[in-house]
C-alpha positions in Angstrom: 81.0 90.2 85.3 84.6 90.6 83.8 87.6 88.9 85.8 91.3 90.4 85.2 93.6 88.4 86.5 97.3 90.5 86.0 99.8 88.4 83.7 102.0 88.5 86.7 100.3 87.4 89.3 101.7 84.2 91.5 104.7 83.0 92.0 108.0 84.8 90.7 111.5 83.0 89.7 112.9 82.9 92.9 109.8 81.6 94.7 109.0 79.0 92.3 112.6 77.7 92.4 112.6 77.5 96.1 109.3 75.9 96.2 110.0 73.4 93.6 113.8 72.6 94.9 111.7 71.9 98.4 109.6 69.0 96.7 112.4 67.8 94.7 114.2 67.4 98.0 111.3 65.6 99.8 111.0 63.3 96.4 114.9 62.7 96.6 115.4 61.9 99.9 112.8 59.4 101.2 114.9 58.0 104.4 116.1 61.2 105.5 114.6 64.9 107.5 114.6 67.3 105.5 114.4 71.3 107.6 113.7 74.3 106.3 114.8 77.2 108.4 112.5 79.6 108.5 109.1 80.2 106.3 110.3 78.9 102.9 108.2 81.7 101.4 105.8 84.2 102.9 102.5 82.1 102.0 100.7 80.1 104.8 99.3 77.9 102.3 102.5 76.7 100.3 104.2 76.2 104.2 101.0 74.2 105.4 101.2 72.1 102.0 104.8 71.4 102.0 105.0 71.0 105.9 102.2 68.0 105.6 104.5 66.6 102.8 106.9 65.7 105.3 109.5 69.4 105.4 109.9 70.3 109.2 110.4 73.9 109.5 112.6 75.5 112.5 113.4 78.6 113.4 117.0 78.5 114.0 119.8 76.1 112.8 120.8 74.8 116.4 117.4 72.9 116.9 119.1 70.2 113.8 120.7 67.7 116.4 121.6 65.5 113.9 125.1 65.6 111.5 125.0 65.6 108.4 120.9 66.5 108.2 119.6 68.7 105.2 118.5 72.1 105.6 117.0 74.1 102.8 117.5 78.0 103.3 114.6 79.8 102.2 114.1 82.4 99.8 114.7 85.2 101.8 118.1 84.3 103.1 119.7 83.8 106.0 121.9 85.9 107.9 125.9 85.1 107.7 126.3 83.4 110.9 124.1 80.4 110.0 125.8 79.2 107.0 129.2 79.5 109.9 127.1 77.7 112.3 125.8 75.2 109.5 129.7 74.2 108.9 130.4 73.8 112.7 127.4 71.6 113.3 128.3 69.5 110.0 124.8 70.3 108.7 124.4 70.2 104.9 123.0 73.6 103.5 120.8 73.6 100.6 120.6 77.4 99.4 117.3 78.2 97.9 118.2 81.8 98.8 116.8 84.1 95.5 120.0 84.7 93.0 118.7 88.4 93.0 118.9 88.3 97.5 122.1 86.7 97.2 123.5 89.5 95.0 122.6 92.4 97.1 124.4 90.2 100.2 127.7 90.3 97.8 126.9 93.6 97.0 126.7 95.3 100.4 130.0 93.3 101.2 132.2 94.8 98.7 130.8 98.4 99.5 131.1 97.3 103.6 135.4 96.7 103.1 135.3 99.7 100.7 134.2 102.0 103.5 130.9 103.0 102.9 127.8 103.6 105.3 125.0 101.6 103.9 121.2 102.6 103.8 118.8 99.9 103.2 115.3 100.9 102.5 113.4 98.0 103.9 111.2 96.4 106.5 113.5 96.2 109.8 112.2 93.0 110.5 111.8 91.9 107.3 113.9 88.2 106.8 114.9 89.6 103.9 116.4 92.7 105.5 117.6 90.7 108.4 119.8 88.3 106.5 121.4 91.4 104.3 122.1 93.7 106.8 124.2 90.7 108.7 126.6 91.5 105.6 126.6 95.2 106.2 129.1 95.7 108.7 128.6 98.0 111.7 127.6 101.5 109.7 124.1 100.8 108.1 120.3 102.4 108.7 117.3 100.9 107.8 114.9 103.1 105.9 111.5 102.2 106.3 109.4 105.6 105.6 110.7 109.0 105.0 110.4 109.9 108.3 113.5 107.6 108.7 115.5 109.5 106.7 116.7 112.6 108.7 117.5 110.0 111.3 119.9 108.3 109.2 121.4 111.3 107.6 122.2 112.1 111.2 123.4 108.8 112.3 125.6 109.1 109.2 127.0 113.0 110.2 127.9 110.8 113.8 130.5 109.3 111.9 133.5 110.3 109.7 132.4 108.3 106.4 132.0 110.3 103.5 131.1 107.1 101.1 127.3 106.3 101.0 125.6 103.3 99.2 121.8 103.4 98.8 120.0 100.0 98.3 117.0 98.4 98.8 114.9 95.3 99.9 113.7 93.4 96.5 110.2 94.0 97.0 110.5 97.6 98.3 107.9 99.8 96.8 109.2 101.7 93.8 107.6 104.6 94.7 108.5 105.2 97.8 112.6 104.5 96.9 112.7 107.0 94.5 111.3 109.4 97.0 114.1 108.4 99.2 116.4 108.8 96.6 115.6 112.3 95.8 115.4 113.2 99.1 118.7 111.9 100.1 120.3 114.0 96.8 118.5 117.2 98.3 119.4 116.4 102.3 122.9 115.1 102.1 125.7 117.4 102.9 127.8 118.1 99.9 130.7 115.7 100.9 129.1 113.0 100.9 129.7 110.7 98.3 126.1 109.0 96.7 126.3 105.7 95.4 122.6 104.5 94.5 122.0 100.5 93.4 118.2 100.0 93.0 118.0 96.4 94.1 114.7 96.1 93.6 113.9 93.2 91.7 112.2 93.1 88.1 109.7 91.0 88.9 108.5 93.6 91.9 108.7 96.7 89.4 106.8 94.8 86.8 104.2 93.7 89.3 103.7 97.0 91.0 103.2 98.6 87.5 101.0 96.2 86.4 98.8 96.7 89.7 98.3 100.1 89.3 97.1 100.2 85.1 94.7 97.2 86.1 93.5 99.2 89.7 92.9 101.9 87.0 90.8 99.6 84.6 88.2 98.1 87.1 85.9 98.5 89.1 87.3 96.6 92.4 90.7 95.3 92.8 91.1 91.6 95.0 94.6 91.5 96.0 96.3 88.3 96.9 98.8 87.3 99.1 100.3 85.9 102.7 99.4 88.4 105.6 103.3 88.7 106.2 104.0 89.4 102.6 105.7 92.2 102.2 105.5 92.6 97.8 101.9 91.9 98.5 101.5 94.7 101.0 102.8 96.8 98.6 100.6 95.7 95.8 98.1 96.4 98.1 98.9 99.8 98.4 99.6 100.9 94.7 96.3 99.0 94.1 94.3 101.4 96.6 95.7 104.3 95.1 94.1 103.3 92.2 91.2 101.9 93.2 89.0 102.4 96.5 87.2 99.6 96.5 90.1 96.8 96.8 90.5 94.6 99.7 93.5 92.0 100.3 93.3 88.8 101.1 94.7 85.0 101.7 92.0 82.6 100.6 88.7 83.0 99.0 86.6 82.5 101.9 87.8 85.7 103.4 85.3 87.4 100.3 81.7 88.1 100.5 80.9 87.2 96.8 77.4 89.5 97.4 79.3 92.6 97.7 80.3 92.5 94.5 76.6 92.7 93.1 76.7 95.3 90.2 80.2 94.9 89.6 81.4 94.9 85.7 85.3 94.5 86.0 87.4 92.9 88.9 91.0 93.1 88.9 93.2 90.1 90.3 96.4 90.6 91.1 98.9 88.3 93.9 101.8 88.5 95.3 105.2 86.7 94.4 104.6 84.3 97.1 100.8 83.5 95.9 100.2 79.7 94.3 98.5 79.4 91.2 95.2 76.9 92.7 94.7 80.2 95.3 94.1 82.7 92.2 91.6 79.6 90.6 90.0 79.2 93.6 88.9 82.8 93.3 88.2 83.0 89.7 86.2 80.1 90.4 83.5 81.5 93.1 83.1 84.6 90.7 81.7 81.7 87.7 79.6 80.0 90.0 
């Protein structure tokens, strides 16, 4: 049996910064609580391992009683308010929001002041989405599926703007935002002025790309990821397309190692969000 693992599988920049920065605090600052607010990443694994190491995670900033305590925002971001209510309650930020997160929040502020209605292709409840649609303004859609889309043309006639910005999540599927794309350009009344910024990061279009010529190579595809991972969900998907027989999981006890009986090639492929020891665990039960 052949094992593919994709050359970008695991953890991308921003997650490894954020994961690293969160032991370097822990190493740093022996005397002292350090919080994280919120999931630091979207992998169960990385939060149990970090959390027994002594991180304590909350889920929102006004649970810190004490001044002058360290919390670490994760790599999704935060939404405006809490670095407001950070300064009020003398609390001491440390931003391990991704560089490429914290560009779309400048982005979508500029446009905001400009005048424009803002679409967002996204997960609505997404932390990600969340945190960048607190620096949206009032006149912003979230567009999950194209189903959404009429709905927020509409929402968009409602109003008198004629300036439009379309943006998107980081690890939004590629696919599915150039659908959106063109059908916004078909749907939109003439008027309207179109301003499209694919925000999707890099490292999600490399992945995704990736995922789909290995799906096409093999003869199973084992995708893995945290269960609330959105880039894995999506890696999921373009792997499926590609290849029936792929399942995604968090750990290698959720395979059955017998099902793969006859099997020449398996692809491996995990999210941004995925550390490296989950991936060898796997390869490992397939040398045994």
């Amino acid at each position: 049996m052949e094992i593919i693992v994709g050359k970008t599988a695991g953890f991308c920049y921003g997650v490894k910064r954020a994961v690293d920065g969160s032991i370097m605090q822990l190493e740093n600052s022996k005397t002292s609580k350090i919080y994280c607010l919120g999931e630091i990443v979207h992998n169960k694994q990385v939060v149990e391992s970090l959390e027994k190491n002594g991180i304590i995670f909350i889920e929102n900033i006004n649970e810190v009683k004490e001044e002058n305590s360290k919390v670490i925002v994760r790599a999704h971001g935060v939404e405006e308010k809490v670095y407001q209510q950070a300064k009020i309650n003398k609390i001491d930020l440390i931003n391990y929001t991704c560089p490429n997160v914290l560009k779309i929040h400048k982005l979508v502020d500029e446009y905001q002041k400009q005048g424009y209605y803002i679409f967002l292709t996204g997960t609505q409840n997404h932390p990600e989405v969340i945190g960048t649609i607190s620096y949206c303004g009032k006149n912003y859609k979230v567009i999950t599926n194209e189903e959404d889309i009429e709905i927020a043309i509409e929402d968009l006639k409602r109003t008198s703007i004629k300036k439009l910005l379309l943006i998107s999540q980081t690890t939004y599927s590629t696919k599915k935002f150039q659908i959106v794309k063109e059908l916004l350009q078909q749907k939109l009344p003439d008027d309207i002025n179109l301003v499209i910024k694919n925000t999707i990061c890099l490292a999600t279009e490399m992945r995704q790309k990736e995922t789909g010529e290995l799906a096409k190579k093999v003869d199973a595809m084992i995708i893995i990821g945290g269960k609330n991972s959105s880039n894995t969900k999506k890696l999921y998907e373009v792997a499926l397309e590609n290849c029936k027989n792929t399942i995604c999981i968090e750990t290698k006890d959720e395979i059955n190692k017998e099902q793969y009986n006859g099997i020449n090639k398996i692809g491996i492929m995990a999210g941004a969000s995925t550390p490296q020891n989950s991936i060898d665990d796997i390869i490992r039960l397939f040398q045994i």
